[in-house]
N, C-alpha and C positions, 0 to 999 in steps of 0.2 A: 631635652626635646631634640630629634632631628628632623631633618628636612628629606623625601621623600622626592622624583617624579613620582606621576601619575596618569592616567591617562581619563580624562575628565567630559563625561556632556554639560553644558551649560542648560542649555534648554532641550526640549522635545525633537526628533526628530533633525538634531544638527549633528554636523560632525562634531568625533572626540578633537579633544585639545588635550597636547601636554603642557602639565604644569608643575610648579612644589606644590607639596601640602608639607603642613606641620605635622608628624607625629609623636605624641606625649609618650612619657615613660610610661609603664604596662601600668595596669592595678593589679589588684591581689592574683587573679585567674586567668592573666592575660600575659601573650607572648607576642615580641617582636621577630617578625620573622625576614630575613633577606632572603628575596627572591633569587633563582636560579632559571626555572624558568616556568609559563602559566601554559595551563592551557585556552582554545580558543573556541565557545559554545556559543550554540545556534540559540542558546537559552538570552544569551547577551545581545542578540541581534533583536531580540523579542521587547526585553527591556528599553532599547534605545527607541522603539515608539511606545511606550505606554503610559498612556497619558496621567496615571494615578501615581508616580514614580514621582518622588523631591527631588528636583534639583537644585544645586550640583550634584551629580551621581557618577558614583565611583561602577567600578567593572569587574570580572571576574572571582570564579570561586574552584578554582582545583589549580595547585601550585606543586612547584620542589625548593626548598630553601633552607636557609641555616637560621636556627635559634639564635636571636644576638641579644635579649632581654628578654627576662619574666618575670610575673610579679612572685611577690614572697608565698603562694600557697600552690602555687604551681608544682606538681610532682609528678606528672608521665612525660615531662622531657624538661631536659638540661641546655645549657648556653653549649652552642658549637654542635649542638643532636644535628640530622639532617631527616630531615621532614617533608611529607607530605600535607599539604591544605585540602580540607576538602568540603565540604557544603554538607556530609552525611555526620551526624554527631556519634560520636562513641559509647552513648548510652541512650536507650531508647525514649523516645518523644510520644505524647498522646496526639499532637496537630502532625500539618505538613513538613512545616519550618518552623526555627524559633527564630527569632529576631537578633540579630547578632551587630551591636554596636561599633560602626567602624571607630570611633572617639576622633575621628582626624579634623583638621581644618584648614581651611583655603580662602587667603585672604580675610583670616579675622572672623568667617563664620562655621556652621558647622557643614560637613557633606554627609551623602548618604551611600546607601549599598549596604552589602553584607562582607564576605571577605576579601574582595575587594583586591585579589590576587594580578592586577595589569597594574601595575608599581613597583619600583623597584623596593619596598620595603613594606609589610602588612604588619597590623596590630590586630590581632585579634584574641577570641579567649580559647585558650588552650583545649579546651574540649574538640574542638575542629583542626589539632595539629596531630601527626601521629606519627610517631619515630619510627626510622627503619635505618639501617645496616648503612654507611659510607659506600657498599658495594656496588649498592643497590641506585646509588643516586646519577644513575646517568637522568640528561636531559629531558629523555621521553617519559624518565619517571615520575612526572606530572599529571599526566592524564589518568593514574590510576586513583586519583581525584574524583575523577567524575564519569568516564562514558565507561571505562572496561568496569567499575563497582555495579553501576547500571546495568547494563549488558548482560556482562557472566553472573552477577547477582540474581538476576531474574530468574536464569536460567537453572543456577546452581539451586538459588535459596527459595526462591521465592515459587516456582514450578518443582525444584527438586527433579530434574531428568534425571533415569537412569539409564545404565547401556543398553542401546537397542530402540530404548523409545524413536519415535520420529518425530522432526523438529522443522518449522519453518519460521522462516523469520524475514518481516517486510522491513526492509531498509538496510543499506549495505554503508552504513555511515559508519562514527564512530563506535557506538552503542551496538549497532547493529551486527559488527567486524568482533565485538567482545561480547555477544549472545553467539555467534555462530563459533568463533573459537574455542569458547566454553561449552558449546554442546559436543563438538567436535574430542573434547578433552576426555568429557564424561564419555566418548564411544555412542552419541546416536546416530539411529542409520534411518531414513534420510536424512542430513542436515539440507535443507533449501532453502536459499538465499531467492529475496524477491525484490528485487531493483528499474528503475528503466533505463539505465546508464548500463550498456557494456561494462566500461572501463569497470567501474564499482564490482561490476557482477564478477568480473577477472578477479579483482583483489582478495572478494569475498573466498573463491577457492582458495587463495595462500593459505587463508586461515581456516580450511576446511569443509566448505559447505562441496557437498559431494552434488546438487544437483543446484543447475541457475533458472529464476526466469526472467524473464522482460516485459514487465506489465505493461509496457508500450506498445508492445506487442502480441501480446498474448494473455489470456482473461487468468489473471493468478489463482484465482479460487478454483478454476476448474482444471490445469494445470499441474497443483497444487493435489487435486481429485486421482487425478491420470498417474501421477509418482506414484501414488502413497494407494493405492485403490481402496479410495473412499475419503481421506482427510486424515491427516497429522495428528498427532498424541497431543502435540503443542503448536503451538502459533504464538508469537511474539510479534507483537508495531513498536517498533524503534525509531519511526517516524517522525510521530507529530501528526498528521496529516487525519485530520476527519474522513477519508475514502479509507484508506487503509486500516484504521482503529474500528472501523463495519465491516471487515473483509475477513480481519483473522478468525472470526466466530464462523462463518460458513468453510471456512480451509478447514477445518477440526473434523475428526472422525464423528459420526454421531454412535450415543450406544442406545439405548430403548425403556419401555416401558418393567417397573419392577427395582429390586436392589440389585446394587454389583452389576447396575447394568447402564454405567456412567459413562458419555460421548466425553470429549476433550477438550484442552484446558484451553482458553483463549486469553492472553496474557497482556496488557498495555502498559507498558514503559513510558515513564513519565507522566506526561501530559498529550491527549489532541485536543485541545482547546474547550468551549465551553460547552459543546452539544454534540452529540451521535445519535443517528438512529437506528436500533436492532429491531430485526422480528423478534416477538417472542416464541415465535414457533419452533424458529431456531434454537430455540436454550432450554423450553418444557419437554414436551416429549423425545428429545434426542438426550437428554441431562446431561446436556454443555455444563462450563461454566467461563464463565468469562470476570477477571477480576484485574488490579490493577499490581504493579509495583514500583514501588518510588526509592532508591537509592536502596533495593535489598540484600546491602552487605555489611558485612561486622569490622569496622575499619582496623581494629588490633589484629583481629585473627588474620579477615581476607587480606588484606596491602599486603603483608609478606607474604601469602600464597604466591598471590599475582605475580608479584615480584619476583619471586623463585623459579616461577614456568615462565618469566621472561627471563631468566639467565638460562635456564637450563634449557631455551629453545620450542617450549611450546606454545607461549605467547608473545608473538613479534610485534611486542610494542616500538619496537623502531621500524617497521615495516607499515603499521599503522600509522606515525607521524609521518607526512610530506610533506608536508610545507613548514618552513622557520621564517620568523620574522624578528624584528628587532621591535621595541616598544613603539620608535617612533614610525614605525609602519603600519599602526596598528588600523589605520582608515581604509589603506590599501586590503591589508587582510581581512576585515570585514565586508571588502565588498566584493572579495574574490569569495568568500565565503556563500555572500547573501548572494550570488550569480550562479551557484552550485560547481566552481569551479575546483576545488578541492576533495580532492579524494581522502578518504582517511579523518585525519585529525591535523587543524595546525598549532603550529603552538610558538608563543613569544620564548626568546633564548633575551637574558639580562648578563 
């Protein structure tokens, strides 16, 4: 057994604490993993008020770290691999999530969470780690955990753009930055970013969005109209946000009445919480469709893509990350986070 930080809620609604946990040697399907370093989601921000959540509750789920124990039936990676964490399983699920046993314990009882990546040590089961190349392991290569699989997943796998299509996409965050990069890769024309932040809507171009708008300032959907005349092949919300999860359906080309005579795809990433309201007028006789995607990438195959177009310069995953923190800053980074001051992605360096 060793001894772990961690970065810990006690109760609802209170600040993280660091503390040890104990973590136990692996069981048969499970791997110790030392962190390098996590990344830092608005998904976690969400967790620390929810009321239906156990505590103690552990944090994070998209990591970079070295294998230092696995149990005896473990076989797609070895003690010393360098690895990715990531919350998307390597073989396909009928649910959302499966339940992933952190095994750890704090002061004699047990804690909760899933992967559990803001620690300087995870145990979890090997299905959720996935080896990649020593070359490949700089710092930022954390994130492809969770927002660029998201992102350019949706894009790639989930919508399938091809060159030329047009593409919009609401939200210039981290998801957002790897939906529009990845459209960008595949060659569509327009890629448009929809942000109310300048700053955001700047970065968005690094990564390709050939046209911006400012929903703060200008109505996106009709905007959105005036680019594209008439509405975009695709629409992605990398948001979260209930306004913009009803937006992307009217951004969408319509097509008409009959077959092969299909309007466009309207795509939501992740989650917007528990309720939207669409016309249906919008989605029958124009023959929208609007569907969702949730982690839609192949962690063997895509991580080394990603990984490859960010050595070879096409995906700036380090121009993505701005902000580092250290674990024990981890209250600070969440509430520069939860204040929208952060551009990009930030992420804990261990």
């Amino acid at each position: 057994m060793i001894k772990t930080k961690a970065a810990i809620q006690l109760s609802i609604n209170q600040e993280l604490i660091i503390d040890d946990l104990k973590v136990p040697e692996p069981q048969s399907e499970q791997v110790i993993v030392k962190l390098i370093s996590s990344g830092i989601c608005h998904t976690q921000l969400n967790q620390m008020n929810h009321p239906d959540l156990k505590r103690p509750l552990l944090f994070g789920h998209e990591g970079l770290g070295i294998v230092t124990h696995l149990g005896n039936k473990v076989k797609n990676v070895k003690e010393g691999n360098h690895v990715i964490i990531t919350w998307i399983p390597q073989s396909p699920i009928k649910d959302s999530f499966v339940p992933i046993s952190s095994c750890l314990t704090y002061r004699g009882g047990a804690v909760h969470g899933t992967l559990c990546t803001w620690a300087d040590h995870i145990l979890t089961n090997a299905e959720y780690v996935v080896s990649i190349s020593k070359e490949y392991s700089d710092e930022v290569s954390c994130i492809v955990g969770c927002p660029v699989p998201s992102g350019a997943g949706a894009v790639l796998n989930t919508a399938k753009v091809q060159p030329g299509d047009s593409v919009g996409v609401y939200g210039a965050g981290g998801v957002g930055l790897s939906a529009i990069c990845m459209a960008s890769i595949i060659q569509a024309y327009p890629v448009i970013a929809v942000d109310l932040r300048d700053d955001k809507l700047c970065l968005a171009k690094e990564f390709g969005a050939t046209h911006i708008v400012n929903a703060s300032k200008q109505d996106p959907v009709e905007s959105i109209k005036d680019i594209t005349n008439g509405g975009v092949d695709f629409a992605f919300d990398a948001t979260g946000a209930r306004i913009t999860a009803e937006q992307i359906l009217p951004s969408t080309r319509g097509g008409g009445v009959g077959v092969d005579n299909d309007g466009g795809v309207s795509i939501l990433i992740g989650t917007a919480g528990r309720e939207i309201t669409l016309d249906p007028r919008l989605i029958i006789s124009p023959q929208r469709q609007y569907r969702g995607s949730l982690g839609a990438s192949n962690p063997k195959k895509d991580f080394v893509r990603f990984l490859r177009w960010y050595k070879e310069g096409k995906f700036p995953l380090d121009r993505m990350v701005t902000r580092r923190y250290k674990l024990d800053q981890i209250n600070k980074a969440c509430d520069e986070l939860r204040n929208g001051s952060i551009l990009g992605r930030a992420i804990i360096v261990y």
